[in-house]
C-alpha positions in Angstrom: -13.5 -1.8 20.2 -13.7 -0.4 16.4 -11.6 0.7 14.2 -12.3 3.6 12.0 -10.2 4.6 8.6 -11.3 8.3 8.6 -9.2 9.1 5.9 -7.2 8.4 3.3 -3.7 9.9 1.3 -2.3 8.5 -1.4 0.9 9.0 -4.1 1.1 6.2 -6.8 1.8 5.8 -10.6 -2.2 7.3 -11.3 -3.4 10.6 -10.2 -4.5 9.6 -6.5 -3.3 12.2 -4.5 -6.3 14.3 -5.1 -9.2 12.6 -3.2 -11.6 14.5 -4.7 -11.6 12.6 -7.5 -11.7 8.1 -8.2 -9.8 6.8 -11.0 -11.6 9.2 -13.2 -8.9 9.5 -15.7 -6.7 6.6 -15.8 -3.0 6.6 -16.9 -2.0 3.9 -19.4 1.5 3.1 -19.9 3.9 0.7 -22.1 7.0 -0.2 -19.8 7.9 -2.6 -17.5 8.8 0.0 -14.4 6.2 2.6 -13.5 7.1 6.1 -11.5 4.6 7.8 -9.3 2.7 10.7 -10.9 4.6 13.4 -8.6 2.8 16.3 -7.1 4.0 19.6 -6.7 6.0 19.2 -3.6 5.9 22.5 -2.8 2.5 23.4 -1.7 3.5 20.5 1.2 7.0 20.9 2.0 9.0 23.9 2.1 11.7 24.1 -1.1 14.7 24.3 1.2 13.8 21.5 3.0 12.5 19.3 0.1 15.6 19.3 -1.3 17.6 17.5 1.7 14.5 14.9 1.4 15.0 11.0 -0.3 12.2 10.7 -2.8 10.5 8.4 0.1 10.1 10.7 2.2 8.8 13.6 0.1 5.9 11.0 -1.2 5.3 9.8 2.3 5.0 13.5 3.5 2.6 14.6 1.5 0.3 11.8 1.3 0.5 12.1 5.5 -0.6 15.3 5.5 -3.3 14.6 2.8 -4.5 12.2 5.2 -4.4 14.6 7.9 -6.2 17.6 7.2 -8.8 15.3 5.4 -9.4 13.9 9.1 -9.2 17.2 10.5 -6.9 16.0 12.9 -4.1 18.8 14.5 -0.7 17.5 14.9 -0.8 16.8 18.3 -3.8 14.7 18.0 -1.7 11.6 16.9 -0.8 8.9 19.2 1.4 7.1 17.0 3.0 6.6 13.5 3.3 3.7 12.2 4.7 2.6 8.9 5.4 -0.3 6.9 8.4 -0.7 3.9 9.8 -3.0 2.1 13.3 -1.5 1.4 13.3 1.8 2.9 15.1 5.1 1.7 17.3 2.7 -0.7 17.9 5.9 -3.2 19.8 7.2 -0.4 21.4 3.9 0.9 22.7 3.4 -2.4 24.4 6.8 -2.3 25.8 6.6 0.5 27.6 2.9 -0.3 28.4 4.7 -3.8 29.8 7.5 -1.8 32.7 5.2 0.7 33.8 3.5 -2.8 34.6 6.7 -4.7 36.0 8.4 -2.1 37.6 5.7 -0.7 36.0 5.8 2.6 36.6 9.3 3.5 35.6 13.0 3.4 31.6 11.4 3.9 28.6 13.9 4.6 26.0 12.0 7.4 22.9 12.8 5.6 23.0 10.1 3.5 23.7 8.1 6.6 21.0 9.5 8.4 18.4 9.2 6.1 19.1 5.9 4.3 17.9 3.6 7.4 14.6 2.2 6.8 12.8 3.9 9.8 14.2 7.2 8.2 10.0 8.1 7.0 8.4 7.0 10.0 11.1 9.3 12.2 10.4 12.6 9.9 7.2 12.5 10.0 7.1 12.5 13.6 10.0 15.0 14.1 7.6 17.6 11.5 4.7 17.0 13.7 6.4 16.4 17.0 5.2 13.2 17.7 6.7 11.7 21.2 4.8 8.7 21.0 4.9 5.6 19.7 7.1 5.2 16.2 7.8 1.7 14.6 8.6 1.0 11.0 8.0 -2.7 10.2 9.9 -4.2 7.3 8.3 -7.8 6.7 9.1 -8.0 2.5 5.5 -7.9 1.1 3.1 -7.9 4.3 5.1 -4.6 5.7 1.6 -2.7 5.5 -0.2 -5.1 6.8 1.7 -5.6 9.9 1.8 -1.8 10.3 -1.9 -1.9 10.2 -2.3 -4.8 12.4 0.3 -3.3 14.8 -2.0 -0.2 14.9 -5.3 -2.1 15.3 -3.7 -3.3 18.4 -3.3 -0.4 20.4 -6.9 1.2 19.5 -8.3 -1.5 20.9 -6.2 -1.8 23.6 -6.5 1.7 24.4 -3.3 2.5 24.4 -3.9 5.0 21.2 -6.7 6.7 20.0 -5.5 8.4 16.8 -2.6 6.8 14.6 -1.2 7.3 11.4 -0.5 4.5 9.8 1.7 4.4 6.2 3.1 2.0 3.7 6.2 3.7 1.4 8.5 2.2 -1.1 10.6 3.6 -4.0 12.3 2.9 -6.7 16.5 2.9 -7.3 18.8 2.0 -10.7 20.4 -0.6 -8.4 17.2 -2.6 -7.2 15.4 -2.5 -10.5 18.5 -4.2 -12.5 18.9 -6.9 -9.9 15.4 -7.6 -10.2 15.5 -7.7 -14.0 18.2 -9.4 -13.1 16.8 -12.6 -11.7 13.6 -12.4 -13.5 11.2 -11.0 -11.6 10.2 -8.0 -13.8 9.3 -8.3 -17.3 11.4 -8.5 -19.7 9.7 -7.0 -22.5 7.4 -3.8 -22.0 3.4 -4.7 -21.3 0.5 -1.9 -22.1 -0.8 -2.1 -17.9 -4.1 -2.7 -18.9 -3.3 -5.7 -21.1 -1.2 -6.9 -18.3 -3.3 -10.0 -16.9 -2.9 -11.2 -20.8 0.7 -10.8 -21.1 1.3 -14.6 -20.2 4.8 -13.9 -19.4 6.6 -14.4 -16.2 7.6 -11.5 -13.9 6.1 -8.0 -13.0 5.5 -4.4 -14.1 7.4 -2.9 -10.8 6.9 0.7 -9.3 6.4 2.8 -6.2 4.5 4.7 -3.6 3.1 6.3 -0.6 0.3 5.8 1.3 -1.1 6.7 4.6 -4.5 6.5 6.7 -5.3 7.8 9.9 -7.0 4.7 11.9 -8.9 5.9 15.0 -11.3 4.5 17.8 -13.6 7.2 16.8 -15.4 7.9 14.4 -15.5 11.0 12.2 -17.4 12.5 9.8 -15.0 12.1 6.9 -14.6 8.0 7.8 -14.1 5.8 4.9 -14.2 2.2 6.3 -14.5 0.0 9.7 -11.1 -2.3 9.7 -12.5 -5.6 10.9 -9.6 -7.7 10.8 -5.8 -8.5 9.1 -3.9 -11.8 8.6 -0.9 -12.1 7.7 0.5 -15.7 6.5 4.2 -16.9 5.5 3.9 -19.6 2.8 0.5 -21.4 1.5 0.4 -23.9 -2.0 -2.8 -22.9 -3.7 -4.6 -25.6 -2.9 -4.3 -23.9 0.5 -5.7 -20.6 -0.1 -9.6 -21.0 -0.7 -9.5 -22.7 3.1 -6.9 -20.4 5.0 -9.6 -18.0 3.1 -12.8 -19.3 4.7 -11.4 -19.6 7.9 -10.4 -16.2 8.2 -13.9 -15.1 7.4 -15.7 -17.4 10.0 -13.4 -16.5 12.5 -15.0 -13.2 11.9 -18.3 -14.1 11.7 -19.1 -13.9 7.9 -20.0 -16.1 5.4 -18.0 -16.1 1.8 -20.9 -14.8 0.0 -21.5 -12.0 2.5 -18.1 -10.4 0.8 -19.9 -7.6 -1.9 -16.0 -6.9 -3.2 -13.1 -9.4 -3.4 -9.8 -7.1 -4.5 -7.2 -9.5 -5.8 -3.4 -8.6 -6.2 -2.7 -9.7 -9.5 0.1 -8.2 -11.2 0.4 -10.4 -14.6 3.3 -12.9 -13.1 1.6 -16.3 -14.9 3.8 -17.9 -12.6 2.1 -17.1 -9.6 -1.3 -15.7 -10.5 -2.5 -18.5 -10.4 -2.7 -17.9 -6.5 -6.0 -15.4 -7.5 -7.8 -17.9 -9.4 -8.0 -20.3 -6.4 -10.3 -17.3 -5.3 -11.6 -15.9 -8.6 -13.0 -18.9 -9.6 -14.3 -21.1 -6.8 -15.0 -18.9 -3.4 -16.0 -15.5 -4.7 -16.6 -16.5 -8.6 -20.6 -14.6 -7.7 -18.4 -11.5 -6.1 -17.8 -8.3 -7.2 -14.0 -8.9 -8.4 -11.4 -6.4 -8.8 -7.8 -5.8 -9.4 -5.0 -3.0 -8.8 -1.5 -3.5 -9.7 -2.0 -2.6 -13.4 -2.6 0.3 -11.8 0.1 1.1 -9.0 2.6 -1.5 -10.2 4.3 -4.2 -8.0 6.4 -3.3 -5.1 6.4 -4.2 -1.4 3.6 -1.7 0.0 1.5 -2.4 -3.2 -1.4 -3.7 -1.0 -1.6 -0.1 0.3 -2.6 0.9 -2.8 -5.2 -2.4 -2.6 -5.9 -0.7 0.8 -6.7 2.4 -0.6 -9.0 1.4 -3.6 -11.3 -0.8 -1.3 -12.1 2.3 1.2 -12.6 4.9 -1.8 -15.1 1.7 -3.1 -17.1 1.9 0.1 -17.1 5.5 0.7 -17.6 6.3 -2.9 -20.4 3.2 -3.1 -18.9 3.0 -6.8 -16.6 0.2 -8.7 -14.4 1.9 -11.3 -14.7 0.1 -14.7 -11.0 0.6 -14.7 -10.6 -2.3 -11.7 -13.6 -4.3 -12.7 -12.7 -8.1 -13.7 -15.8 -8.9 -14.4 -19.6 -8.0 -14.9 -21.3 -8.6 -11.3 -23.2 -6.0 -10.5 -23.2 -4.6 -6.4 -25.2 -1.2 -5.9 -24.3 -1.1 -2.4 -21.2 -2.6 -1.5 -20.7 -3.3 2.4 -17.8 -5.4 2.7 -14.6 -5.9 1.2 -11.7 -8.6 1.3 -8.8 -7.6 -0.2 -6.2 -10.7 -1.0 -2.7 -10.3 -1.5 0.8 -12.3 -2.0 4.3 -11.8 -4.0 5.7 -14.8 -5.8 3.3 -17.6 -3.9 5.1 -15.9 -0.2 3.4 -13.4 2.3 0.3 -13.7 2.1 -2.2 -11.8 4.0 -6.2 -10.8 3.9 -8.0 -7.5 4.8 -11.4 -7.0 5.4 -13.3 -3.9 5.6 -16.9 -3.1 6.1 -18.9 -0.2 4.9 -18.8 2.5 8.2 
C-alpha cells in the first residue's frame, strides 16, 4: 500500500514555517549555536496556555497544526501521533533537577515533572486534539525521526491507520550545549553557515526544531511526496556506505542513477564528513546534490529538516541555489534519497518519489 506525505510543517533556524514560500530569503548567521526563527505563538496557541508550554512543545504545536490545516484534515481524522526526539523537553528537565537542589528537595510544583519526560510533545498534541489512538515517542539519538516515520509507514500499510501525524522535535538548553562544547562536538570558534563545509575544523554548528507531516494511505490534493522506503543502520566505516547504499536502492527496485536528488547531511564536522563524500563522489557524483544543516543546524531530528527540503523539492519541482553543491542541472526531479548520520553512528536513508 502507498504512502502519501500530504503535507508538510516546519519551525527551524530559517523562515520555514510559512509554506508558501522555499528558502526565498535565506538567514545567514556567524555563531556556532543557531535558535529557531520563532513565530508568533499566538495566532496558534492561546497566551494563557502558551505560557505553561516548554519551548518544545510550542514549536511542535504549531508546526502540527501547520501541517494540519494544510492537509485539510479535522482533528478527529488522525489515527495516530507519532514523534521522534532526541532529548525531549530537556529545558524543563533541567528545571526541574535545578529546582530539588535549590530547594533542597521540597516545596516542588509537578509541571516541570510533567512536562519534562520525553513523550511530553507527542501526549499534548494528542490531548489538544483528543487523539485516543495510537501515541509513541521514539528516542533513538540521531535516527529518532526516522524510526517515527518507519513506525508510521507500518501501520498504513498494515491498515491499522489511515491518517497519522508524524513529528521530529528537539531544543536547545544552557546545560546540553556547554557539555557538548564541552567534549568537542560543537565548534569552537564561530563559522559564517554558509562557509561551513570550508571551515575544516572539527565539531558542529548545533541548533533546534520542529517538524511534522501528516503521512496517509490516501492521497490528497495538497500531497507533497510518496515515502517509498526508510533504513535505519547502527554503525558503518565509510568504506561501507556506497554498498549498504546500493543495496537499499535495489531492494527497492531502482538503480543509483535513477536518484534525480541525493540530500546529504553534512554539517562541517571534517571529522566525519567524510561519510558524504563516499556518496558525493563515487555513487551519485552525476546527481543533483544537496545539503541542509548550514541551514537548520545539527541536532538529533535535523534529518526532519532533510525530510522537509526533499518534499518542498518535489512538490516545488525547484532546487534552491541556497542547497545546491554543485552545478547538475534536473528540470524534473522524481526521486530523492536523503542520507544521513552523526559522528560516523546512526545512519539511515530515505527515499521519496515525486507523487
Amino acid at each position: 500500500m502507498p504512502v502519501y506525505i500530504n503535507s508538510i510543517g516546519s519551525v527551524s533556524a530559517q523562515r520555514t514555517f510559512d509554506n508558501s514560500i522555499f528558502l526565498e530569503e535565506i538567514v545567514r548567521y556567524t555563531d556556532t549555536v543557531l535558535e529557531i526563527i520563532t513565530p508568533n505563538y499566538k495566532d496558534y496557541i492561546p497566551p494563557a496556555a502558551a505560557r505553561r508550554m516548554a519551548k518544545g512543545i510550542k514549536m511542535s504545536t504549531v508546526s502540527a497544526k501547520t501541517a494540519m490545516t494544510e492537509a485539510g484534515m479535522e482533528e478527529d481524522e488522525i489515527d495516530a501521533i507519532i514523534v521522534g526526539t532526541g532529548l525531549g523537553c530537556i529545558g524543563d528537565s533541567e528545571k526541574f533537577v535545578s529546582d530539588i537542589l535549590d530547594n533542597d528537595e521540597q516545596f516542588l510544583t509537578p509541571t516541570r515533572f510533567i512536562q519534562s519526560s520525553h513523550n511530553t510533545v507527542a501526549g499534548q498534541i494528542a490531548l489538544g486534539m483528543g487523539c485516543m489512538g495510537h501515541n509513541f515517542t521514539y528516542v533513538h539519538s540521531a535516527i529518532s525521526f526516522e524510526s517515527a516515520v518507519l513506525d508510521a509507514k507500518m501501520l498504513l500499510e498494515n491498515g491499522e491507520a489511515k491518517h497519522i501525524l508524524v513529528g521530529g522535535v528537539d531544543e536547545l538548553v544552557d546545560h546540553h550545549v556547554n557539555t557538548h562544547r564541552l567534549i568537542g562536538h560543537i565548534k569552537q570558534e564561530p563559522v559564517e553557515t554558509m562557509s561551513v563545509l570550508k571551515s575544516g575544523t572539527k565539531g558542529a554548528i548545533f541548533s533546534e526544531g520542529a517538524h511534522f507531516f501528516t503521512l496517509s494511505s490516501e492521497k490528497r490534493p495538497s500531497c507533497y511526496a510518496e515515502l517509498l522506503a526508510v533504513k535505519t543502520l547502527n554503525t558503518l566505516g565509510e568504506n561501507q556506505v556506497s554498498g549498504k547504499t546500493r543495496s537499499f536502492l535495489s531492494e527497492n527496485g531502482i538503480e543509483p542513477d535513477a536518484v534525480d536528488v541525493i540530500i546529504l547531511g553534512y554539517n562541517g564536522d571534517a571529522e566525519f564528513d567524510g561519510y558524504y563524500d563516499t556518496l558525493a563522489n563515487a555513487l551519485f557524483k552525476d546527481a543533483v546534490q544537496v545539503y541542509f544543516k548550514h541551514l537548520s543546524g545539527e541536532f538529533d531530528t535535523a534529518s526532519g529538516f532533510g525530510f522537509w527540503l526533499g518534499n518542498k523539492i518535489l512538490k516545488e519541482q525547484t532546487i534552491p541555489d541556497a542547497v545546491r553543491m554543485n552545478s547538475v542541472a534536473t528540470n524534473s526531479p522524481k526521486t530523492v534519497l536523503i542520507y544521513n548520520q552523526y559522528r560516523g553512528e546512526n545512519h539511515s536513508l530515505t527515499l521519496l518519489r515525486k507523487c
